[in-house]
N, C-alpha and C positions, 0 to 999 in steps of 0.2 A: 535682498530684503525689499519687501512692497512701502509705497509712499502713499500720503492720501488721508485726509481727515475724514470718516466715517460717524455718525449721526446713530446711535441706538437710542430707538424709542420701547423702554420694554417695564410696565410697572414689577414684574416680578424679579426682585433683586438679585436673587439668585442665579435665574438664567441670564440678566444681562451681567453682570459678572464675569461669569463662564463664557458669554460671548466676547466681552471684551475682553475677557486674558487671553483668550482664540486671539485673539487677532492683534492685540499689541503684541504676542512674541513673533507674528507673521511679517511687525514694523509698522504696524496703521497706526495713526492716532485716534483716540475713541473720546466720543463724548456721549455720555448716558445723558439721557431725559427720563422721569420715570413717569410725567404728567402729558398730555396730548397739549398744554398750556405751557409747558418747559420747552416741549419739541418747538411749538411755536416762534418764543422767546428767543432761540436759539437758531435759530437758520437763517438769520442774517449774519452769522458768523461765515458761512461757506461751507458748505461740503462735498464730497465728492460720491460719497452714496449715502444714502440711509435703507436701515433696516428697522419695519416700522410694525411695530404688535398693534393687532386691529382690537383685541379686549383691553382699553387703556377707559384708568375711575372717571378720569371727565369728557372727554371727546372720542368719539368712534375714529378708530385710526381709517377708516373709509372714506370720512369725509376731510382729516387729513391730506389723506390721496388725493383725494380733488382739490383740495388747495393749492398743494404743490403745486400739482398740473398743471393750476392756472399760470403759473408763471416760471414755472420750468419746468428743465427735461432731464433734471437730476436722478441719477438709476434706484428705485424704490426696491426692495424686497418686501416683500408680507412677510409677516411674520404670526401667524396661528392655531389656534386648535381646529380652528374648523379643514374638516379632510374633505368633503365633498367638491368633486367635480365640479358640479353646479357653482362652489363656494371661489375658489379658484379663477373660474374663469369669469365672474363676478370681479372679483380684482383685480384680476389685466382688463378686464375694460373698463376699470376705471382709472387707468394708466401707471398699475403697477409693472414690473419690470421681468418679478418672479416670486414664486409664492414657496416659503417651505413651511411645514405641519408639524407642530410640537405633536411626541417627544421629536427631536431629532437629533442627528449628530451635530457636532460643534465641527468635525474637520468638514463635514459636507456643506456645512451653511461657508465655510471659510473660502471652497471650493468655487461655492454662488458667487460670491464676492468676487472672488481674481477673473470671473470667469466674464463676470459682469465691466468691472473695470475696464475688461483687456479691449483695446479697439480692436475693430476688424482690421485683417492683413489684406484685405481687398484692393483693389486699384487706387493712389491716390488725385487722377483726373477725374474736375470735372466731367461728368456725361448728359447729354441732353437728350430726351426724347419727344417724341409726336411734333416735331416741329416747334420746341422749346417749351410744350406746354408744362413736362417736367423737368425739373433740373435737378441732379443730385451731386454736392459738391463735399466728398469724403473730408479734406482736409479742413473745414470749416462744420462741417458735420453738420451741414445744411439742407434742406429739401425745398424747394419753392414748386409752385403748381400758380400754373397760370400769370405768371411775375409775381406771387404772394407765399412771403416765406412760410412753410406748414413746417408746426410744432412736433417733432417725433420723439419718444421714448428711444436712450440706447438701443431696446431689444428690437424697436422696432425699426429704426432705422438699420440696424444689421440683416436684419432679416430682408429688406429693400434694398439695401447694396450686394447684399448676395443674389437675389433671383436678375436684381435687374446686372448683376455682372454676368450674368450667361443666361441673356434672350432667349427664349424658347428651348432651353434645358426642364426638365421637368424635375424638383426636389421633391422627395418622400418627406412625411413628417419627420422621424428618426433623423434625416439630414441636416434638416433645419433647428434640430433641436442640439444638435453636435454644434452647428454654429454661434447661438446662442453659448452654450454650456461649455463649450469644448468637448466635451464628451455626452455619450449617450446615458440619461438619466431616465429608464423605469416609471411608466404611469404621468410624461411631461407631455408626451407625444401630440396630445389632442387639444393641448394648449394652447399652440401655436395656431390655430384654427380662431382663436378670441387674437392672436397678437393679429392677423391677416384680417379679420375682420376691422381694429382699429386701424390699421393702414388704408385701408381702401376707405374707410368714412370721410378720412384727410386727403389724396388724392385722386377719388374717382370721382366722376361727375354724374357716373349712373352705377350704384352697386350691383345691382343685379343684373347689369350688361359691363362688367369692368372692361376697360382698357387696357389696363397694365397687369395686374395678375390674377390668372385664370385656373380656377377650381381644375383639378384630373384626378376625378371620381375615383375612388377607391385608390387613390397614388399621392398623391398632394396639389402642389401647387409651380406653375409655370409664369415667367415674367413674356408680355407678350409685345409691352412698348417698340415702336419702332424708332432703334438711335439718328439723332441727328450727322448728317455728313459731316466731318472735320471743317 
């Protein structure tokens, strides 16, 4: 059985319902908000993820997301009717985590969740690169650039312990979204293109000449730091 206090922000009663009977028989503890002024109210309590509907009566669950963000790196889901592409990658940059589209299934959002939870199995050593200018430290689940600790989302520090755990390996989207998910999820693939774009706003010092990870046209994305000596 899963552990973990989960945050649902969803005015429609009935799918938040349905979402948290998902996932209390999965062992989570749930707490509904049905107001973006509830969610509020509520997450000085602790939690370990929320799942956040952007159509909420009093507050855009958008700018939610941005409050969050200001002060943590608690894993977000979206939660939406809006399907577009555009709409999506719209909220991972605004530091959502992962986005699923009403209708959907209740075991696939369940799926997000464990998937989201789960840490990377990656190295747990400190690594440093460019001469200390990065440092990524798994088991504090830290990032610093330049001695200044930078703020990463779960997804996106996964996805930076992955490329930078094998230098100059080149991942496919499909790769990256398996790490992320666990598994390969249909129509996510071009997402990862908005989480790689907020990683580099945090540590590159020139986007469009990065350091550390490098666009491979029509392939994905390659980590190019070079690690510090022991």
């Amino acid at each position: 059985m899963n552990s973990g206090k989960i945050l649902v922000v969803e005015d429609e009663s009935k799918i938040a319902e349905i979402v948290k009977a998902y996932l209390v028989k999965e062992g989570f503890s749930i707490t509904v908000a049905e107001t973006g002024q509830q969610a509020i109210s509520v997450l000085k309590n602790g939690f370990d993820l929320i799942i956040l509907d952007l159509m909420l009566p009093d507050i855009d669950g958008e700018d939610i997301c941005v409050m969050i963000r200001k002060n943590s790196d608690i894993p977000i889901i979206m939660l939406t009717a809006k399907s577009e592409e555009a709409d999506r990658i719209k909220g991972l940059g605004l530091g959502a985590d992962d986005y699923v589209v009403k209708p959907f299934s209740p075991r696939e959002l369940v799926a997000r969740v464990k998937a989201l939870l789960r840490r990377s199995g990656g190295t747990s050593e400190t690594a440093g690169f460019n001469k200390g200018d990065l440092v990524i430290d798994p088991l504090r689940y830290e990032v610093s650039k330049n001695g200044t600790q930078v703020v990463l989302t779960p997804t996106e520090f996964k996805l930076l312990q992955c490329l930078s755990s094998h230098p100059g390996q080149v991942f496919t989207r499909l790769q990256l979204v398996n790490v992320i998910l666990g598994y390969d999820f249909e129509g996510y693939d071009r997402t990862i293109d908005a989480h790689i774009k907020n990683i580099r706003h945090k540590i590159e010092d020139n986007q469009r000449d990065p350091s550390y990870i490098k666009t491979v046209y029509g392939v994905g994305y390659k980590f190019t730091g070079l690690p510090d000596a022991d």
